[in-house]
VMD Tcl script that builds the backbone (N, CA, C; Angstrom):
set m [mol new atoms 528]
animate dup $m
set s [atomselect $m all]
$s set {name element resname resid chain x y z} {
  {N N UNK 1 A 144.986 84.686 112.240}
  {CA C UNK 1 A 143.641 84.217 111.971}
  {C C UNK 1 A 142.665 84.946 112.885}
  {N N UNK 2 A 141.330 85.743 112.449}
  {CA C UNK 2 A 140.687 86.135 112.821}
  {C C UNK 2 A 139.520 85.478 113.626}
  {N N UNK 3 A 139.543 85.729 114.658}
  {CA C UNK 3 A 138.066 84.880 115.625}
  {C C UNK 3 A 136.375 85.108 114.567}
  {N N UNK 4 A 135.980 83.820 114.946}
  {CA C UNK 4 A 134.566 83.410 114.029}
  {C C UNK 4 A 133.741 84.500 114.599}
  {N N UNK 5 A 132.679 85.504 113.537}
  {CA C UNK 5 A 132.033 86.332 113.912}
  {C C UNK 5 A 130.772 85.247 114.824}
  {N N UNK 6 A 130.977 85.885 116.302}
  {CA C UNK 6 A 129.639 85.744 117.067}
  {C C UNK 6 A 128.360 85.906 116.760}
  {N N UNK 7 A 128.055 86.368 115.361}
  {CA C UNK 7 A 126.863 86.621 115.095}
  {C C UNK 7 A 126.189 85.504 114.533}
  {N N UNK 8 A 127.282 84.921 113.692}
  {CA C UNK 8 A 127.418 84.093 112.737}
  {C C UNK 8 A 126.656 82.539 112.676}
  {N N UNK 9 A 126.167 81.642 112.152}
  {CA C UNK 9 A 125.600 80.725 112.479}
  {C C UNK 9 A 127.127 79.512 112.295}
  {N N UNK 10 A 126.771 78.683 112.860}
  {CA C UNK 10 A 128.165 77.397 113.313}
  {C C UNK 10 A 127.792 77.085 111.755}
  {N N UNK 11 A 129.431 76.356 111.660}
  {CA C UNK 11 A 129.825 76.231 109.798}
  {C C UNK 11 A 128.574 74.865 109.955}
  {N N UNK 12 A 128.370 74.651 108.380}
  {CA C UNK 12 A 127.238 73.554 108.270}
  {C C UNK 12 A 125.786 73.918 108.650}
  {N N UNK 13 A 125.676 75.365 109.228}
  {CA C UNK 13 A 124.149 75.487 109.820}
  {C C UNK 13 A 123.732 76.364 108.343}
  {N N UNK 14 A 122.759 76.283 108.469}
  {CA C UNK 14 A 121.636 77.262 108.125}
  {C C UNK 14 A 121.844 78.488 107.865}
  {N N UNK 15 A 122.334 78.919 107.090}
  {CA C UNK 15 A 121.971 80.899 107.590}
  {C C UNK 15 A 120.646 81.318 108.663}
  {N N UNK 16 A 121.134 82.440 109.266}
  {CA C UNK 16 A 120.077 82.816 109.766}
  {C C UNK 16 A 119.929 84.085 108.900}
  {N N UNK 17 A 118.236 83.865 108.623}
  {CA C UNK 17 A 116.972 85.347 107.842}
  {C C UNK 17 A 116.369 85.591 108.545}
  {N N UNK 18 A 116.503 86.993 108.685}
  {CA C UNK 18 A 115.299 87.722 109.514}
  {C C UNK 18 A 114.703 88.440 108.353}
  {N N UNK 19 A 113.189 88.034 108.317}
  {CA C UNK 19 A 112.654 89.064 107.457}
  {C C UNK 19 A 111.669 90.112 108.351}
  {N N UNK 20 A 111.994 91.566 107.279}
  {CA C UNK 20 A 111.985 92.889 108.009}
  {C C UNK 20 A 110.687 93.271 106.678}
  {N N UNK 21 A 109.683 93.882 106.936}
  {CA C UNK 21 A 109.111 94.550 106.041}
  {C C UNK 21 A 109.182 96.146 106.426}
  {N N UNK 22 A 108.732 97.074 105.275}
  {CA C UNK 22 A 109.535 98.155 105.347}
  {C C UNK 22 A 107.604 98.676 104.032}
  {N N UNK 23 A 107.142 99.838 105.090}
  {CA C UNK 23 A 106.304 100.811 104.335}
  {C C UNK 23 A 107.133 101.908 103.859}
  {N N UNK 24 A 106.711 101.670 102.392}
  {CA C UNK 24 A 107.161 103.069 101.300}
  {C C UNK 24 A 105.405 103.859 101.382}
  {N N UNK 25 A 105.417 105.023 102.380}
  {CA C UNK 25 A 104.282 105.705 102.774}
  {C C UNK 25 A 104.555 106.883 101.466}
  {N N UNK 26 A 103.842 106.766 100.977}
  {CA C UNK 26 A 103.613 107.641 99.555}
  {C C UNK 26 A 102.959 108.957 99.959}
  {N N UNK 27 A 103.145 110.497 99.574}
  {CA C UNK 27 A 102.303 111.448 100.001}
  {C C UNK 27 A 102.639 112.263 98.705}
  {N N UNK 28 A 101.623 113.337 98.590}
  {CA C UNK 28 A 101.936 114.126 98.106}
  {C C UNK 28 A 101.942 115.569 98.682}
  {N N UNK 29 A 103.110 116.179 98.441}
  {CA C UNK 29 A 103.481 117.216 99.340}
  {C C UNK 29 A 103.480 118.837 98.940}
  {N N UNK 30 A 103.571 119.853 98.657}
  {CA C UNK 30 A 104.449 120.949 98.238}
  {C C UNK 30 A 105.675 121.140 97.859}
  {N N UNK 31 A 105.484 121.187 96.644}
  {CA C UNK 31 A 107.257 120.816 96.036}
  {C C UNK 31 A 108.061 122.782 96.275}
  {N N UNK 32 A 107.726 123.241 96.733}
  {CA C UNK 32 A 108.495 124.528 96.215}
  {C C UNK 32 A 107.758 125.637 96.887}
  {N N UNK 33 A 108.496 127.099 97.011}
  {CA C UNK 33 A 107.966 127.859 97.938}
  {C C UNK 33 A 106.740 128.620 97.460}
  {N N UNK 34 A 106.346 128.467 96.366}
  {CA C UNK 34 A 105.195 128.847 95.512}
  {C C UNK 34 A 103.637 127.774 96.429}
  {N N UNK 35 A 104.165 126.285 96.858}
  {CA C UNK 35 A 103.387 125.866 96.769}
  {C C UNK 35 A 102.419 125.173 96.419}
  {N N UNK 36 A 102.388 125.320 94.694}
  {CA C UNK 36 A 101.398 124.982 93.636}
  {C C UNK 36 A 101.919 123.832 93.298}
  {N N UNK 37 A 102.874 123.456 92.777}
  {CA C UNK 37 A 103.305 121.959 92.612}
  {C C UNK 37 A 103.768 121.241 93.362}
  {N N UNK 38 A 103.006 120.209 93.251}
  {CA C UNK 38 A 103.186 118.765 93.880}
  {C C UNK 38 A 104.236 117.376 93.409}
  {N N UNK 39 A 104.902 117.078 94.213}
  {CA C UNK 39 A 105.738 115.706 93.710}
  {C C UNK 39 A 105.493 114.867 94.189}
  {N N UNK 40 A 105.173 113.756 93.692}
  {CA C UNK 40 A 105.058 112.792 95.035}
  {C C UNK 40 A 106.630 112.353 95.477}
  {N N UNK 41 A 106.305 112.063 96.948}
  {CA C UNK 41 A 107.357 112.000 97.967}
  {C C UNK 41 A 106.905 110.787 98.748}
  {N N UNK 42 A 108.314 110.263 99.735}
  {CA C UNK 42 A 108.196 108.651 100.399}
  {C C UNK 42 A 108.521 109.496 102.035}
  {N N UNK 43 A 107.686 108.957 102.816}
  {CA C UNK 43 A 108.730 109.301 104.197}
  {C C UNK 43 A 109.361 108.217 104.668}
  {N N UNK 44 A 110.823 108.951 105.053}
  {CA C UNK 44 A 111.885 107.943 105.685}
  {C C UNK 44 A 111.836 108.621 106.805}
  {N N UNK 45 A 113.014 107.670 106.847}
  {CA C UNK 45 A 113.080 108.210 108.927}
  {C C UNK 45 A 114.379 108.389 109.004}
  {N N UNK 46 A 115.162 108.324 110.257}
  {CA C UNK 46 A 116.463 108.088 110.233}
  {C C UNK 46 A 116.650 107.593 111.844}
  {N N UNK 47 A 116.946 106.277 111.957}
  {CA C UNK 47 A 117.507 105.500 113.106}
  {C C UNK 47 A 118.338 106.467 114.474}
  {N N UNK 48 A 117.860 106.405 115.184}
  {CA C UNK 48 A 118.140 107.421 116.103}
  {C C UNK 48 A 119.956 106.516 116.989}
  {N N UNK 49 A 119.998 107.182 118.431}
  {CA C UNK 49 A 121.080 106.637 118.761}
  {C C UNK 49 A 120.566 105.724 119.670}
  {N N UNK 50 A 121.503 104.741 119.641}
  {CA C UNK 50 A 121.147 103.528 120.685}
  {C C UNK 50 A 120.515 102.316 119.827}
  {N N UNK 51 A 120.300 102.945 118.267}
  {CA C UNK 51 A 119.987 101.518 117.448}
  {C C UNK 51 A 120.902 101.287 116.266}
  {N N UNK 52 A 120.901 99.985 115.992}
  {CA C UNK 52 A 122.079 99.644 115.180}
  {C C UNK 52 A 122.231 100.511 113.822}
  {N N UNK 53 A 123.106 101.060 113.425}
  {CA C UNK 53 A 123.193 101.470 112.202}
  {C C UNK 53 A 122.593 103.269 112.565}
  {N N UNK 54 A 122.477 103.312 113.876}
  {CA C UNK 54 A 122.072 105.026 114.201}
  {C C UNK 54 A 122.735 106.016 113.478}
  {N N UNK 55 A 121.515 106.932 113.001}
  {CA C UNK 55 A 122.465 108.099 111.519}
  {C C UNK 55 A 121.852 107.811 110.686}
  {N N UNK 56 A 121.840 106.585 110.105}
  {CA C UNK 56 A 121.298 106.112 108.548}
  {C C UNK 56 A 119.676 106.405 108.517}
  {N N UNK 57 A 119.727 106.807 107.603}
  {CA C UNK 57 A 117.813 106.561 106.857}
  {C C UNK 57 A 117.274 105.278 106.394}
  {N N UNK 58 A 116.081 105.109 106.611}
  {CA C UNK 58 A 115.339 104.139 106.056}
  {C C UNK 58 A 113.788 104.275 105.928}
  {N N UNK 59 A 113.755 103.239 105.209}
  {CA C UNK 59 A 112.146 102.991 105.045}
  {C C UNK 59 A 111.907 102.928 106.375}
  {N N UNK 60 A 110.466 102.902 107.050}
  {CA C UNK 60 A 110.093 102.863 108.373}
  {C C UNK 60 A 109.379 101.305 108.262}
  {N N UNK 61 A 109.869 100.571 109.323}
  {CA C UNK 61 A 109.323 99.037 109.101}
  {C C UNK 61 A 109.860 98.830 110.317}
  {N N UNK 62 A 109.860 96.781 110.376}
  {CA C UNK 62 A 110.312 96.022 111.400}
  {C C UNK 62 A 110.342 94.809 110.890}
  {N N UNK 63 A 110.756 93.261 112.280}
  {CA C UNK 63 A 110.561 92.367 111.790}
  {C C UNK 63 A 109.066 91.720 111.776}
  {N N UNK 64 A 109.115 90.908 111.319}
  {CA C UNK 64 A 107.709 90.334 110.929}
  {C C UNK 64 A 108.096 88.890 111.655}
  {N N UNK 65 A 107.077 88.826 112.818}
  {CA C UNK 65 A 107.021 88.088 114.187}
  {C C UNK 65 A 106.268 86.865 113.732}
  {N N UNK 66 A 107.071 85.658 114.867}
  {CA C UNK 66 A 106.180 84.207 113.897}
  {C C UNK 66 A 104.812 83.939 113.832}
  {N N UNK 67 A 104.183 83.445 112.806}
  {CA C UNK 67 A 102.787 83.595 112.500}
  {C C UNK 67 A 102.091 84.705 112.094}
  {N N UNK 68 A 102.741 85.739 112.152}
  {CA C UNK 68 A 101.949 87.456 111.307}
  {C C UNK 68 A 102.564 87.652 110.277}
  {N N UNK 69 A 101.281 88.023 109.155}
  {CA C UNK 69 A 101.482 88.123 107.384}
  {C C UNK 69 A 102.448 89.631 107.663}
  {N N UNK 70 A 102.801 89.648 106.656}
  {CA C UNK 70 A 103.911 90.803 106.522}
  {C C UNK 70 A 103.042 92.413 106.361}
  {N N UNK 71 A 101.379 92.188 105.731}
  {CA C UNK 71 A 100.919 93.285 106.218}
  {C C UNK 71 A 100.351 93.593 107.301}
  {N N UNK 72 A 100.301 92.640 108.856}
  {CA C UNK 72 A 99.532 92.763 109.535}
  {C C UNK 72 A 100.783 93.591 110.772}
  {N N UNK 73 A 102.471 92.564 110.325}
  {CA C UNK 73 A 103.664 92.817 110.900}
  {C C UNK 73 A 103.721 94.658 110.486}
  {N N UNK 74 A 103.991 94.784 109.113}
  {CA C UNK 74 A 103.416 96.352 108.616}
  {C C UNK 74 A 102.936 97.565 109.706}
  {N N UNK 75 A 101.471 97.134 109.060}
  {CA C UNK 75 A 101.022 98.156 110.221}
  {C C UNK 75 A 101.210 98.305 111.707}
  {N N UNK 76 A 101.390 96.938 111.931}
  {CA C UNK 76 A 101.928 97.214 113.438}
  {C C UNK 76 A 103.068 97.878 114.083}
  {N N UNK 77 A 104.427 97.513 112.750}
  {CA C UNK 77 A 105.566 98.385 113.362}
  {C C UNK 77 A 105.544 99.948 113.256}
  {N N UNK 78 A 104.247 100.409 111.490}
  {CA C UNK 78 A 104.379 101.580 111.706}
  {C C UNK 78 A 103.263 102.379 112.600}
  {N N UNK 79 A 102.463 101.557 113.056}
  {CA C UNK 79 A 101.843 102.496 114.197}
  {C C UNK 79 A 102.910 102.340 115.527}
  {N N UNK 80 A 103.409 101.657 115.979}
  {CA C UNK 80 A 104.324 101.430 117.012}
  {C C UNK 80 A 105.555 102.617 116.785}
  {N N UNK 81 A 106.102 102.430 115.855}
  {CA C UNK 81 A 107.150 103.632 115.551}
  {C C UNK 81 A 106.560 105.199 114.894}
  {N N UNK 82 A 105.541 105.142 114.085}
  {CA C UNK 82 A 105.537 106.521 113.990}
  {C C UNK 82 A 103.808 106.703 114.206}
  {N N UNK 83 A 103.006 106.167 114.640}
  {CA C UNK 83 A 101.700 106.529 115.249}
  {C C UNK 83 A 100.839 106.641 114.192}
  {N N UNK 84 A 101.141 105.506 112.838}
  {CA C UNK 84 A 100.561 105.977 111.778}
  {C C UNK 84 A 99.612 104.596 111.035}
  {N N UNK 85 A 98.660 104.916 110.910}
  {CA C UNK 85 A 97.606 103.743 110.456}
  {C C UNK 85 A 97.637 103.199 108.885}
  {N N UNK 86 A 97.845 102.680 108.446}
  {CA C UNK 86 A 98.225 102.338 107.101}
  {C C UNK 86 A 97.320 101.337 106.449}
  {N N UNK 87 A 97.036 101.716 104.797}
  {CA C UNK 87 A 96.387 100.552 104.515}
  {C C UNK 87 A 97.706 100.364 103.564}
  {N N UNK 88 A 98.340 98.577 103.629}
  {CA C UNK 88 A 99.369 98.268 102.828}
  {C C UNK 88 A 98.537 97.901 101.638}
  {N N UNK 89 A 99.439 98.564 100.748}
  {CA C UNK 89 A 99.002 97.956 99.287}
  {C C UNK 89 A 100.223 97.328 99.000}
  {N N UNK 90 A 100.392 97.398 97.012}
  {CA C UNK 90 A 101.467 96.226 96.860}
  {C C UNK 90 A 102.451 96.446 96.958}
  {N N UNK 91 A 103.935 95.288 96.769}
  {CA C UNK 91 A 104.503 94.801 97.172}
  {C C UNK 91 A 105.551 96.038 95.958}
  {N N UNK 92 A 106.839 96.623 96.619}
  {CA C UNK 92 A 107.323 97.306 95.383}
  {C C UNK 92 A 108.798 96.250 95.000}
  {N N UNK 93 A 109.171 95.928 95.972}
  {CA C UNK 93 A 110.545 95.003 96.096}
  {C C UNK 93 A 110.831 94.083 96.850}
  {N N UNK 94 A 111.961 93.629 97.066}
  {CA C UNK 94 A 112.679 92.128 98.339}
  {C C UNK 94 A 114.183 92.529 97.831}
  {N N UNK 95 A 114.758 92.698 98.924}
  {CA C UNK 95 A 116.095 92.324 99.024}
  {C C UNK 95 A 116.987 91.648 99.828}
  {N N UNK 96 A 117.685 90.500 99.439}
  {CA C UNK 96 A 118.833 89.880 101.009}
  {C C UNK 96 A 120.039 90.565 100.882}
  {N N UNK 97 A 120.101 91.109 102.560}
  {CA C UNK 97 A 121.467 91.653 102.633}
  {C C UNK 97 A 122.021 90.734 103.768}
  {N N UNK 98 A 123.591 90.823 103.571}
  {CA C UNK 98 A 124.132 90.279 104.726}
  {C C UNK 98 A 124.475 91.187 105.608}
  {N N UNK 99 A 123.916 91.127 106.841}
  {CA C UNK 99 A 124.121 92.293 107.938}
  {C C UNK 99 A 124.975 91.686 109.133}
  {N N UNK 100 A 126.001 91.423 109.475}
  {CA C UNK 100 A 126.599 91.204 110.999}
  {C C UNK 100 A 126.293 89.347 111.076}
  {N N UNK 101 A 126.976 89.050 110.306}
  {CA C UNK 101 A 126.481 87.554 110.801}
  {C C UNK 101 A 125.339 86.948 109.915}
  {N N UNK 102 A 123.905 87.989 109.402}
  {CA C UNK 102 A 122.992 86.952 109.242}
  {C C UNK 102 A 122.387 87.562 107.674}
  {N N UNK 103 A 121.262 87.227 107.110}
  {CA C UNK 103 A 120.554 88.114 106.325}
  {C C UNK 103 A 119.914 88.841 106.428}
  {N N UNK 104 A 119.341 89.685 106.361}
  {CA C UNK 104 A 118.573 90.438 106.798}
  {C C UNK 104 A 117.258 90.583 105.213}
  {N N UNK 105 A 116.209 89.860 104.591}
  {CA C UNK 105 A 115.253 89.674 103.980}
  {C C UNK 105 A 114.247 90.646 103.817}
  {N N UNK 106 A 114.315 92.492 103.680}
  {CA C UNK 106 A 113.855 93.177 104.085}
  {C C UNK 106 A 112.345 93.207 102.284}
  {N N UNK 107 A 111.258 93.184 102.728}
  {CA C UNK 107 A 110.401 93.375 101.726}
  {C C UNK 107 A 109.559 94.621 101.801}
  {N N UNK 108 A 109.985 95.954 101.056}
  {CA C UNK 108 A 108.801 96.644 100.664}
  {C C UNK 108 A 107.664 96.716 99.903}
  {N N UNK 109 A 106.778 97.291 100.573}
  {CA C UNK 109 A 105.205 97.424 100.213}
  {C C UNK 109 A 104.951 99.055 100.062}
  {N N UNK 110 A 104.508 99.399 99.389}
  {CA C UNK 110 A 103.698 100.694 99.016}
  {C C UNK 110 A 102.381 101.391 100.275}
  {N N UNK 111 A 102.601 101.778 100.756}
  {CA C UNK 111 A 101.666 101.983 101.805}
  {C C UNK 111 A 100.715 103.469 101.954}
  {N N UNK 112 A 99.914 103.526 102.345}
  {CA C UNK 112 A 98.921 104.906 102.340}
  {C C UNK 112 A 98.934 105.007 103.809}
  {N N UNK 113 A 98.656 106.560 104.466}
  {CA C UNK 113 A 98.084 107.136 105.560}
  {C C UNK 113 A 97.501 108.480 105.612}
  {N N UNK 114 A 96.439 108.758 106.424}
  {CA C UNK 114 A 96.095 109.756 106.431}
  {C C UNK 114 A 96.514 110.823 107.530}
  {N N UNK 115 A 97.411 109.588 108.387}
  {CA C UNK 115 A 97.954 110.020 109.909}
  {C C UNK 115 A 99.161 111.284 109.535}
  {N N UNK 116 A 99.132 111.914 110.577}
  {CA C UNK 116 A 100.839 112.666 110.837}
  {C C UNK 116 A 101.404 111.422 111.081}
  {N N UNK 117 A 103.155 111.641 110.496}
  {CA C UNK 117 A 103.469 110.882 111.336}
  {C C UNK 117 A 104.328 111.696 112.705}
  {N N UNK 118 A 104.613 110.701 113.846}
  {CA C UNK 118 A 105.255 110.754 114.918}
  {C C UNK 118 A 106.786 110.352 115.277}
  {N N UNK 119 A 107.327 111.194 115.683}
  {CA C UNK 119 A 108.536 110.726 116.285}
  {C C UNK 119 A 108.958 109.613 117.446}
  {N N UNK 120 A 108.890 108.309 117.418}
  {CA C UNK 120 A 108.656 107.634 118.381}
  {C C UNK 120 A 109.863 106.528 118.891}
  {N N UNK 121 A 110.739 106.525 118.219}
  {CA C UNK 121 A 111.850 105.628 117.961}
  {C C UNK 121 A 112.642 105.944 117.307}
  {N N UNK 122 A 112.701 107.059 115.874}
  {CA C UNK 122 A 113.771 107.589 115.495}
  {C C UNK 122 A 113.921 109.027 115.561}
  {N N UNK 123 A 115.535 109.350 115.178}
  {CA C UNK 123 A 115.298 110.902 115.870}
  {C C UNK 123 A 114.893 112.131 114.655}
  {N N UNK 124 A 114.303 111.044 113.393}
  {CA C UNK 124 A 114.469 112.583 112.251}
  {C C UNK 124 A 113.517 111.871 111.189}
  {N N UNK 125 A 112.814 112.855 110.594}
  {CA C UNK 125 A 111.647 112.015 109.360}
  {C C UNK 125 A 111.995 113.026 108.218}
  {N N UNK 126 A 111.510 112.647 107.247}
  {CA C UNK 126 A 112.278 113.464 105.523}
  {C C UNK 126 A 110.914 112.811 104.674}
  {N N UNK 127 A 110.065 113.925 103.952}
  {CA C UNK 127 A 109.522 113.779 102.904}
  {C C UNK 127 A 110.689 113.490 101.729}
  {N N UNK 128 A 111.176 112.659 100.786}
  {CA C UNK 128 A 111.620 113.031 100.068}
  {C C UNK 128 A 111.264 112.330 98.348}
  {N N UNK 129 A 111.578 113.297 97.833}
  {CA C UNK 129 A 111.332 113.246 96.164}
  {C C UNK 129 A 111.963 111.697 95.992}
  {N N UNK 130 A 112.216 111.148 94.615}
  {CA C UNK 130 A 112.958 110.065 93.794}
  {C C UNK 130 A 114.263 110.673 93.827}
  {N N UNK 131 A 114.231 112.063 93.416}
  {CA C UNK 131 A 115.788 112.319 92.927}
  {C C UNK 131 A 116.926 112.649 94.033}
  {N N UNK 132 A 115.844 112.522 95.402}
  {CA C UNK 132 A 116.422 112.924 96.836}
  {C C UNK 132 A 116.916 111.534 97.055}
  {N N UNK 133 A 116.137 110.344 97.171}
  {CA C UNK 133 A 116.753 109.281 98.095}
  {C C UNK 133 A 118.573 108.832 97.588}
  {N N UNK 134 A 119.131 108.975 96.397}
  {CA C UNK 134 A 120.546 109.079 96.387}
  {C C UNK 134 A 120.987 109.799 97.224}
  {N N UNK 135 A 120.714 110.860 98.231}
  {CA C UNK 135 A 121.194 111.747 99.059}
  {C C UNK 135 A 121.605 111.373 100.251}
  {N N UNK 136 A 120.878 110.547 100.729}
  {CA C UNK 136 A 120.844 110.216 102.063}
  {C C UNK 136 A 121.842 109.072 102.032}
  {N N UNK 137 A 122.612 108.919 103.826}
  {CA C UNK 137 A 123.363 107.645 104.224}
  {C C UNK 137 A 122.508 106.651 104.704}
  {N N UNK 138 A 121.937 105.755 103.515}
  {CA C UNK 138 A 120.896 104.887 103.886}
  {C C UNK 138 A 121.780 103.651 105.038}
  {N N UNK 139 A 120.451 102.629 105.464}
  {CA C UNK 139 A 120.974 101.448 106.116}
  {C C UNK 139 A 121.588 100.661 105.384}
  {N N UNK 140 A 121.969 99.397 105.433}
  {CA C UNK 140 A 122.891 98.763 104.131}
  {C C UNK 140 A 121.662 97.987 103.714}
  {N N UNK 141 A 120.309 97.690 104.488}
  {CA C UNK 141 A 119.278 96.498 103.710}
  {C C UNK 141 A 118.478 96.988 102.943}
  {N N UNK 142 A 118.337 99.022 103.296}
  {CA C UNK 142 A 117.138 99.203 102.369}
  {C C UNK 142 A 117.972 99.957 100.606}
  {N N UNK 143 A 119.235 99.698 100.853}
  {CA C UNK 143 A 120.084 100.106 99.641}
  {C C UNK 143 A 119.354 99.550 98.289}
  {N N UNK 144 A 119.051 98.155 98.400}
  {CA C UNK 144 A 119.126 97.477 97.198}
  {C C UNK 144 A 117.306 98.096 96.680}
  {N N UNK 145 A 116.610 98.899 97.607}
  {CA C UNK 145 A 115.505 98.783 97.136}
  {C C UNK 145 A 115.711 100.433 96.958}
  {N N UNK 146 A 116.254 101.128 96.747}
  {CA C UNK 146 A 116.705 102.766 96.009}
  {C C UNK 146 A 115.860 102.730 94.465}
  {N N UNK 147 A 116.193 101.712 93.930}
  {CA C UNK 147 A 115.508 101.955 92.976}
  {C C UNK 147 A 114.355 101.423 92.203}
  {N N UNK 148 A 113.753 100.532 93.068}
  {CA C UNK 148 A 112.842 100.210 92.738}
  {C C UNK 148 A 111.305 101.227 93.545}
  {N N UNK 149 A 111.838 101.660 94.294}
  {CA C UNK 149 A 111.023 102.834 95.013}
  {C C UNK 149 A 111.052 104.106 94.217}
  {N N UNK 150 A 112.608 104.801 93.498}
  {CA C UNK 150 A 112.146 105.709 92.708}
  {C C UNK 150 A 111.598 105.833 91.628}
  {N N UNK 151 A 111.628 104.396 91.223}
  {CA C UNK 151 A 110.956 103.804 89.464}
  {C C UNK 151 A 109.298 104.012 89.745}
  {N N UNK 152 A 109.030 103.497 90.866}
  {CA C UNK 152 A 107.521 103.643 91.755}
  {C C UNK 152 A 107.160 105.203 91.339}
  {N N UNK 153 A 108.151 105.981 92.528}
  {CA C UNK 153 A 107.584 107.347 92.814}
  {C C UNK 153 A 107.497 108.345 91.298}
  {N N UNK 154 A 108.204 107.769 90.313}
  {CA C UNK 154 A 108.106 108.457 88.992}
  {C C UNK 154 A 107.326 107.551 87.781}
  {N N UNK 155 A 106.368 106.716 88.447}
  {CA C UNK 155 A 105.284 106.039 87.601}
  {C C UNK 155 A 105.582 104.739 87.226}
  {N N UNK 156 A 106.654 104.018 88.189}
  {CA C UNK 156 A 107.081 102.705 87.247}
  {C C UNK 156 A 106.280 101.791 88.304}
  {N N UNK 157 A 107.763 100.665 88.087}
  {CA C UNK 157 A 108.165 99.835 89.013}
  {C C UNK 157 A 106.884 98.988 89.460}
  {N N UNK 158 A 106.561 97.799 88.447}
  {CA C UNK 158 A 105.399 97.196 88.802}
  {C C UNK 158 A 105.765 96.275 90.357}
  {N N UNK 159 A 104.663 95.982 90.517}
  {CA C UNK 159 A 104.448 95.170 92.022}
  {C C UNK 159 A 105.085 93.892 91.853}
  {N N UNK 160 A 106.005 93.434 92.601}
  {CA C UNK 160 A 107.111 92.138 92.553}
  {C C UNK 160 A 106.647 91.095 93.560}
  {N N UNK 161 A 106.847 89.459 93.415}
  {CA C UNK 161 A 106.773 88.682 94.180}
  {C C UNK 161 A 108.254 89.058 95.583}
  {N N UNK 162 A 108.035 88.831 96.628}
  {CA C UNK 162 A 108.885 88.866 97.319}
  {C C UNK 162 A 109.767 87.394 97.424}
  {N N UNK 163 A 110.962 87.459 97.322}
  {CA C UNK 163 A 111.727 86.405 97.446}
  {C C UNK 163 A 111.117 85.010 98.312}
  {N N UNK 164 A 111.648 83.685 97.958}
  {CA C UNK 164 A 111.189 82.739 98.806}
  {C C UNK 164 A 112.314 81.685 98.556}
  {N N UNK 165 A 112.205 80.517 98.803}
  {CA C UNK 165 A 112.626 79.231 98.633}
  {C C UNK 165 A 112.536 79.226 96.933}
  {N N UNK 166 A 113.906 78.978 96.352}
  {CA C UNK 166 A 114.154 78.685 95.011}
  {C C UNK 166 A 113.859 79.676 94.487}
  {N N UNK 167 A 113.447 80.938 94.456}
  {CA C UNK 167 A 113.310 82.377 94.221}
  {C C UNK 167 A 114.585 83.398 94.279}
  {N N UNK 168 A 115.398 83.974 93.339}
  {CA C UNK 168 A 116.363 84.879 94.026}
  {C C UNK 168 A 115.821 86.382 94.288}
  {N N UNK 169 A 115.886 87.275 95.436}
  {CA C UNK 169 A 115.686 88.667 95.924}
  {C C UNK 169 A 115.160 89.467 94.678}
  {N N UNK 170 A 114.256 89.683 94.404}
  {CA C UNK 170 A 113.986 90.708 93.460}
  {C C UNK 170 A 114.048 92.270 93.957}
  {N N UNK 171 A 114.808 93.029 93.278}
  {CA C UNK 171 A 114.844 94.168 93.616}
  {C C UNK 171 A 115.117 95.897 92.929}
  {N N UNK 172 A 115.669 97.048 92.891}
  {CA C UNK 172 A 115.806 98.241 92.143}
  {C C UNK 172 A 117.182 97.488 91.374}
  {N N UNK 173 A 117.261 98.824 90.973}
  {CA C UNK 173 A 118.674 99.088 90.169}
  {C C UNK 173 A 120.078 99.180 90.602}
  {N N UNK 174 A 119.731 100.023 92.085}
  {CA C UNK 174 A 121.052 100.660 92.844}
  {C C UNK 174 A 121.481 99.611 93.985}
  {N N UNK 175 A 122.583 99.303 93.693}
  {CA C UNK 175 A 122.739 98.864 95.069}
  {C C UNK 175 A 122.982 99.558 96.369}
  {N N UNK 176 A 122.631 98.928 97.662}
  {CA C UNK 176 A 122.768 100.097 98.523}
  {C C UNK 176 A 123.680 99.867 99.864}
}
mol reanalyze $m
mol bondsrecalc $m
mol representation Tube
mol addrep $m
């Protein structure tokens, strides 16, 4: 018999949710060495060493601290992590993952900047296309939202309520 994961909440409790919001920073870039065409593209990042899940890519986000709306949590983690000012627009997905013990409630939003971004917390950033994000070794929370971000970046994917009480996770296609 295996010892009870430490992460874990005591049998009869509660799960524990952390909800994480996560900017899908939209740009449009130079698709090719010509130059002339444009794709639109998302920047990810990739979790540097010394944080959980270091290696993997993700949306660039955080948690959303008690009493701050999820766009105010937003902009704050991405100026804190990549030095970048954002106006959040809508909402593209919600997904619950189980991460180490708990959920992890991660909700993307569609986001604009006019900033560079900065290297400040992770060790690597990636413009990438729709047909790129299958490429990457994502985190396991921003998996479930693969495709509701590339349905976005190729003209879809209307704006979703984010999960709640009596609500199940709305999210892409792919699991991740």
């Amino acid at each position: 018999m295996s010892a009870p994961d430490a992460g874990a909440p005591p049998a009869g409790a509660a799960p524990i949710v952390v909800r994480v919001v996560c900017g899908v920073v939209r740009a449009s870039v130079p698709d090719g060495a010509d130059g002339a065409g444009h794709a639109p593209r998302v920047l990810v990042t990739r979790r540097g060493p010394g944080m959980s899940h270091a290696g993997a890519w993700e949306f660039p986000g955080g948690k959303v601290e008690h009493g701050e709306s999820d766009a105010a949590a937003l902009a704050r983690e991405l100026h804190e992590e990549l030095g970048l000012r954002v106006t959040v627009g809508p909402l593209l997905g919600a997904a619950d993952t189980p991460v180490g013990g708990r959920t992890v409630r991660l909700v993307a939003y569609a986001c604009t900047s006019g900033d560079t971004p900065e290297l400040r917390e992770h060790d690597a950033l990636a413009w990438v296309e729709a047909d790129g994000l299958g490429t990457l070794d994502w985190a396991p929370a921003d998996v479930p939202l693969l495709g509701a971000v590339a349905g976005w970046l190729r003209g879809g994917a209307p704006p979703l309520r984010p999960p709640g009480p009596g609500r199940p996770p709305r999210s892409g296609r792919s699991p991740r």
